[in-house]
C-alpha positions, -999 to +999 in steps of 0.1 A: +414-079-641+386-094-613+398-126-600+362-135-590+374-139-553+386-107-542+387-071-552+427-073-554+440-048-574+411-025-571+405+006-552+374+021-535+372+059-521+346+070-503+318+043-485+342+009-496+314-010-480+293-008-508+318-034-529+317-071-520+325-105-535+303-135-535+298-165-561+329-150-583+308-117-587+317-082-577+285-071-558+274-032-553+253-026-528+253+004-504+252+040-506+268+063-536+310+045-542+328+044-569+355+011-580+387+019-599+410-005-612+445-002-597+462-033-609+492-042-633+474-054-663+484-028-692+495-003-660+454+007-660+459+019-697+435+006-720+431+014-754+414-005-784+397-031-764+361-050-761+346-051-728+315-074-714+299-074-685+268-096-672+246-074-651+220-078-629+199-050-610+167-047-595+141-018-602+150+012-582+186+008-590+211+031-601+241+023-618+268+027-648+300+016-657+327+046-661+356+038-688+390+057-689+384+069-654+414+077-628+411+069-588+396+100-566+386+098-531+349+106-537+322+125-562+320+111-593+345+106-614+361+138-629+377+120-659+366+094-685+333+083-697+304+071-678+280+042-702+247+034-696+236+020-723+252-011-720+234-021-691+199-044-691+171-032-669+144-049-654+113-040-652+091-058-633+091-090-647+098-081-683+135-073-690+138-044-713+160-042-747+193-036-744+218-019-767+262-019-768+275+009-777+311+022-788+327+055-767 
Protein backbone atom coordinates (compact mmCIF):
# COMPACT_ATOMS: atom_id res chain seq x y z
CA UNK A 1 0.00 0.00 0.00
CA UNK A 2 3.02 2.79 0.86
CA UNK A 3 5.80 2.37 -1.44
CA UNK A 4 8.12 4.14 1.01
CA UNK A 5 8.92 6.83 -1.64
CA UNK A 6 5.89 8.54 -2.39
CA UNK A 7 2.43 8.97 -1.25
CA UNK A 8 1.11 7.36 -4.73
CA UNK A 9 -2.17 6.14 -4.40
CA UNK A 10 -3.10 8.17 -1.50
CA UNK A 11 -5.15 11.22 -1.04
CA UNK A 12 -5.10 14.21 1.26
CA UNK A 13 -8.12 16.87 1.74
CA UNK A 14 -7.70 19.72 3.55
CA UNK A 15 -3.88 21.19 4.57
CA UNK A 16 -1.86 18.25 2.10
CA UNK A 17 1.20 19.88 3.44
CA UNK A 18 1.12 18.11 6.53
CA UNK A 19 2.05 14.59 4.69
CA UNK A 20 5.68 14.01 3.58
CA UNK A 21 8.01 11.24 2.66
CA UNK A 22 11.54 10.83 3.90
CA UNK A 23 13.78 7.62 4.75
CA UNK A 24 10.85 5.31 3.34
CA UNK A 25 8.45 6.83 6.05
CA UNK A 26 5.22 8.71 5.71
CA UNK A 27 5.85 11.78 7.96
CA UNK A 28 2.81 14.02 9.57
CA UNK A 29 3.65 17.12 10.54
CA UNK A 30 1.58 20.26 10.22
CA UNK A 31 -1.76 21.45 11.13
CA UNK A 32 -5.06 19.12 11.53
CA UNK A 33 -5.14 16.58 7.72
CA UNK A 34 -6.29 13.54 7.28
CA UNK A 35 -4.61 10.57 4.64
CA UNK A 36 -6.87 8.15 2.80
CA UNK A 37 -5.85 5.43 0.78
CA UNK A 38 -6.99 5.65 -2.82
CA UNK A 39 -5.13 2.95 -4.49
CA UNK A 40 -5.91 -0.49 -6.38
CA UNK A 41 -4.97 -2.97 -3.82
CA UNK A 42 -8.34 -4.80 -2.83
CA UNK A 43 -10.24 -1.48 -4.54
CA UNK A 44 -9.66 0.16 -0.77
CA UNK A 45 -11.87 -2.76 0.67
CA UNK A 46 -10.38 -4.45 3.40
CA UNK A 47 -11.78 -6.98 5.35
CA UNK A 48 -10.18 -9.73 7.69
CA UNK A 49 -6.76 -8.41 7.75
CA UNK A 50 -3.66 -7.65 10.34
CA UNK A 51 -2.27 -4.33 10.28
CA UNK A 52 1.29 -2.94 11.82
CA UNK A 53 2.49 0.08 12.01
CA UNK A 54 5.89 1.47 13.72
CA UNK A 55 5.28 4.83 15.21
CA UNK A 56 7.02 7.47 16.45
CA UNK A 57 5.72 10.76 18.14
CA UNK A 58 7.00 13.30 20.40
CA UNK A 59 5.07 14.53 23.64
CA UNK A 60 2.60 17.06 22.64
CA UNK A 61 1.45 15.10 19.83
CA UNK A 62 -1.75 14.10 18.56
CA UNK A 63 -2.54 11.42 16.46
CA UNK A 64 -4.55 8.04 15.47
CA UNK A 65 -4.93 5.86 12.83
CA UNK A 66 -8.67 5.65 11.32
CA UNK A 67 -9.71 2.04 9.70
CA UNK A 68 -12.63 1.58 7.23
CA UNK A 69 -12.69 5.27 6.55
CA UNK A 70 -13.78 6.85 2.96
CA UNK A 71 -11.98 10.11 1.41
CA UNK A 72 -13.69 13.68 2.46
CA UNK A 73 -12.29 17.00 1.86
CA UNK A 74 -11.85 17.94 5.50
CA UNK A 75 -13.28 17.34 9.38
CA UNK A 76 -12.63 14.18 10.57
CA UNK A 77 -13.62 11.38 9.14
CA UNK A 78 -17.47 10.72 9.08
CA UNK A 79 -17.15 6.92 8.55
CA UNK A 80 -15.03 4.08 10.04
CA UNK A 81 -13.16 3.75 13.18
CA UNK A 82 -10.57 5.83 14.61
CA UNK A 83 -7.67 3.44 17.10
CA UNK A 84 -5.64 4.83 19.50
CA UNK A 85 -4.67 2.25 21.30
CA UNK A 86 -2.33 0.89 19.02
CA UNK A 87 -0.13 3.69 19.21
CA UNK A 88 3.20 3.91 21.70
CA UNK A 89 3.64 7.17 23.51
CA UNK A 90 6.55 8.82 24.86
CA UNK A 91 6.87 10.29 27.74
CA UNK A 92 9.75 12.03 28.44
CA UNK A 93 12.31 9.60 28.30
CA UNK A 94 10.32 6.61 29.40
CA UNK A 95 8.14 5.03 26.63
CA UNK A 96 4.78 3.99 27.99
CA UNK A 97 3.06 0.38 27.55
CA UNK A 98 1.39 -0.16 24.67
CA UNK A 99 -1.56 -2.42 23.84
CA UNK A 100 -3.16 -3.86 20.07
CA UNK A 101 -6.34 -4.08 19.91
CA UNK A 102 -9.11 -5.72 17.56
CA UNK A 103 -12.09 -3.29 16.00
Amino acid sequence: MFDGKSLKDWKVGKNASTFSVDSGMIIVNGPTAHLFYDGPVKNHEFKNFEFKARVMTTPGSNSGIYFHTIYQDSSWPQKGFEDRSIIRILIGNERAAYTTSRI
